[in-house]
LUMLUM-760938 format. One record per residue (C-alpha): residue in one letter; chain; x, y, z. Coordinates in Angstrom, 3 decimals, always signed. Layout:
["A","A",[X,Y,Z]]
...
This chain:
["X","A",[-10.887,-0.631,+11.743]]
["X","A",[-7.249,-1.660,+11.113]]
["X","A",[-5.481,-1.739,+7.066]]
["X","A",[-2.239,-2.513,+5.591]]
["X","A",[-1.429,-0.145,+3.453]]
["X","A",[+0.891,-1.037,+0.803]]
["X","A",[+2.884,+2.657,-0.583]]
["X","A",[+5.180,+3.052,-3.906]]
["X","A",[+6.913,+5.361,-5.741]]
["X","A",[+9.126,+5.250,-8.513]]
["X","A",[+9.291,+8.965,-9.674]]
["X","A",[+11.125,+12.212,-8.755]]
["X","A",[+12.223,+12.622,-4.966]]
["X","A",[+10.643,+9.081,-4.199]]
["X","A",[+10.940,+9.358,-0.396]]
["X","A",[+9.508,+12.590,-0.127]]
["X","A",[+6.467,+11.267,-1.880]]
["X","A",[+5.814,+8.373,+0.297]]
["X","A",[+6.468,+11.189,+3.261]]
["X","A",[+3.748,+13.218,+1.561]]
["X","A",[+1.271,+10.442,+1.084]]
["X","A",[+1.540,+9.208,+4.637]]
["X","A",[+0.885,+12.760,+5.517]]
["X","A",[-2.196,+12.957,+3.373]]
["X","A",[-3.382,+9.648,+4.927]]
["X","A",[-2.926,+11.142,+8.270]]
["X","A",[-5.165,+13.999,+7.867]]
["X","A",[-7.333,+12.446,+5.341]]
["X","A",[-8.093,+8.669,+6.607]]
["X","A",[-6.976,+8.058,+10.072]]
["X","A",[-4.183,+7.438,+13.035]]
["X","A",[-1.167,+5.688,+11.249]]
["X","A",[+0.272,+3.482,+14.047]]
["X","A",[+3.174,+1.456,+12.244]]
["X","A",[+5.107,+2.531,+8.930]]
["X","A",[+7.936,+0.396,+7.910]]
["X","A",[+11.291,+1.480,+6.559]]
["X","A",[+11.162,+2.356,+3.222]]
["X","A",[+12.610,-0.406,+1.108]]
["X","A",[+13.815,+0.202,-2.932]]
["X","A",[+12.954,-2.913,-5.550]]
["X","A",[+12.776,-2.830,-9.272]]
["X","A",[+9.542,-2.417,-11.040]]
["X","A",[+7.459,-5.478,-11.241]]
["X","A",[+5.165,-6.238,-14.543]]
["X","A",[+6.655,-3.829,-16.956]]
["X","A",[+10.090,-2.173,-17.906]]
["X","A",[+11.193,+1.063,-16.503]]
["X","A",[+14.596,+2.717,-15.274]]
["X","A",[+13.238,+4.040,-12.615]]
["X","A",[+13.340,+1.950,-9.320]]
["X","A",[+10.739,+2.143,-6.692]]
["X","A",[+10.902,+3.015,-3.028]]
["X","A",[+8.306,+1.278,-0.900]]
["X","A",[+6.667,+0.949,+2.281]]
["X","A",[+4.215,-0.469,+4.396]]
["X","A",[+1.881,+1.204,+6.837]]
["X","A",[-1.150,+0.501,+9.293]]
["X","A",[-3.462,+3.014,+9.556]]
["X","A",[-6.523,+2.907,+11.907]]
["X","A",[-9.885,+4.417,+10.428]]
["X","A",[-13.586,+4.909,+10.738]]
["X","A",[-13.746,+4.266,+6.727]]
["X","A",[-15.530,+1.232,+5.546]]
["X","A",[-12.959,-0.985,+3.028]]
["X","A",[-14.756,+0.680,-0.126]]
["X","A",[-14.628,+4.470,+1.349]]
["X","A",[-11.016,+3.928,+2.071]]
["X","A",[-9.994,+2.856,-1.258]]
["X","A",[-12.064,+6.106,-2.388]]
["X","A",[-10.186,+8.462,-0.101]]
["X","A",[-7.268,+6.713,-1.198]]
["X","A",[-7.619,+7.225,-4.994]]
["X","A",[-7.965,+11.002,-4.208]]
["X","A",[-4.947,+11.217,-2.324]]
["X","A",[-3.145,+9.577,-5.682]]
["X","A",[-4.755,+12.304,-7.907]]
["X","A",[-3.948,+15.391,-5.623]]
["X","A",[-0.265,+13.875,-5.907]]
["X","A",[-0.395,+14.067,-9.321]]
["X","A",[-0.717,+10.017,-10.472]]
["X","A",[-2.435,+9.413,-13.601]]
["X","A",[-4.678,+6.399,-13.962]]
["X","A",[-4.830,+5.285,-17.606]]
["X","A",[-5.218,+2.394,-19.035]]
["X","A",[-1.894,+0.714,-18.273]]
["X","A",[-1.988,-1.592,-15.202]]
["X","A",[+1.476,-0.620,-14.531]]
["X","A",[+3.192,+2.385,-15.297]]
["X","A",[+5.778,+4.732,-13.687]]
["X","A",[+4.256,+6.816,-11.157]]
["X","A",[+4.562,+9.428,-8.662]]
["X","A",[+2.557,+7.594,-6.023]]
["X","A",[+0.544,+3.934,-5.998]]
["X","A",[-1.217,+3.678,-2.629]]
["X","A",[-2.844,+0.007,-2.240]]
["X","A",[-4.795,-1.907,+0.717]]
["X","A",[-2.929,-5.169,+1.306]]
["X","A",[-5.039,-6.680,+4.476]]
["X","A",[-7.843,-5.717,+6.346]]
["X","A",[-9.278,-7.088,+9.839]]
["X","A",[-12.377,-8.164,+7.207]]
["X","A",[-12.573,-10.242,+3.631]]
["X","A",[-13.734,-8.613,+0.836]]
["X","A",[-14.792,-9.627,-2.427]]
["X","A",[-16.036,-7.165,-4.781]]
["X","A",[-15.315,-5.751,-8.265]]
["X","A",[-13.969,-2.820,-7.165]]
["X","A",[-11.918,-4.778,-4.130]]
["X","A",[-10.400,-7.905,-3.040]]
["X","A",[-8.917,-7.923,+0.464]]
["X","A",[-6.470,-9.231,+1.333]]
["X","A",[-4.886,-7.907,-1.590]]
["X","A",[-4.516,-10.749,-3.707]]
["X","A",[-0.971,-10.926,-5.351]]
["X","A",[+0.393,-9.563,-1.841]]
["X","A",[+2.257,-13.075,-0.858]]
["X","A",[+3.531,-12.864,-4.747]]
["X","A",[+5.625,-9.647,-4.339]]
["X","A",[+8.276,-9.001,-2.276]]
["X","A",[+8.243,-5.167,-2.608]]
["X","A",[+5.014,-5.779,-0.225]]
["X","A",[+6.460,-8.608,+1.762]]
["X","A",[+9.730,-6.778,+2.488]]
["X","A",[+8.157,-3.881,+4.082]]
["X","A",[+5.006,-5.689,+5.633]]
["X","A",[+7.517,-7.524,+7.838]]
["X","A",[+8.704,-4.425,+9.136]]
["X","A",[+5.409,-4.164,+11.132]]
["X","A",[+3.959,-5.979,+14.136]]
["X","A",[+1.686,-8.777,+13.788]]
["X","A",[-1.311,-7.998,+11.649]]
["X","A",[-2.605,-11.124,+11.199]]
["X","A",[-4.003,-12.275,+7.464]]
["X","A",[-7.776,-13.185,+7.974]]
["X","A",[-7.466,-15.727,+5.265]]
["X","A",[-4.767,-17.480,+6.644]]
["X","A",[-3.789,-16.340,+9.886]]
["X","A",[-0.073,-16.007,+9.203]]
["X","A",[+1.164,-12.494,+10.772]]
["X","A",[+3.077,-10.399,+9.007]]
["X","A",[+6.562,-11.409,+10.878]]
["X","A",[+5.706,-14.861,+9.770]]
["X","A",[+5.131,-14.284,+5.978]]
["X","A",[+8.899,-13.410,+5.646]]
["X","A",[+9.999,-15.877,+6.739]]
């Protein structure tokens, strides 16, 4: 199965941290066929100095949506992010799954992601890759940049 993977980082040597995390998701979760350039924004939802550098990858994997987003909350804690109970914070590393070949509606995860269209530090990078297609709507990626 095919994800979007939607990387950020707004603290310490930022590109070295999404380096690390795409390594991580290599060896952890599956073959990473596409990664975008990595693209810097401003934080979005609360106040910080610190900019963020972001990314977008596909990665190809056995994992079922809800085992991904497992494997991908352990990769944040081995990098040292710590969830609390701020929705948005400075951190280290925030690794999110934007689309999926499948819907998904569940408590623990909506797919495709759904603020994605809303924030350009995800659009930016997502139209750096080829053509995943949005199940809901069928735009690709090229065309959501547009």
């Amino acid at each position: 199965m095919k994800f979007i993977l939607g990387l950020g980082s707004n603290l310490g040597n930022k590109s070295e941290n999404l380096k690390l995390a795409i390594s991580h998701i290599r060896k952890e979760i599956g073959k990473v066929t596409e990664i975008s350039e990595f693209f810097q924004s401003k934080p979005d939802g609360f106040l910080s100095d610190n900019d963020f550098f972001n990314c977008c990858i596909c990665v190809e994997t056995r994992f079922s949506p809800l085992q991904l987003l497992q494997v991908i909350q352990q990769i944040e804690i081995k990098m040292g992010r710590r969830h609390s109970l701020k929705r948005y914070e400075d951190r280290i590393i925030d690794i999110d799954i934007i689309l999926s070949e499948l819907k998904v509606s569940s408590k623990k995860l909506s797919l495709p992601h759904p603020l994605y269209t809303k924030r350009d530090f995800v659009i930016v990078p997502l139209a750096d890759l080829t053509g995943f297609q949005d199940p809901q709507t069928f735009i690709t990626t090229s065309q959501l940049a547009l």
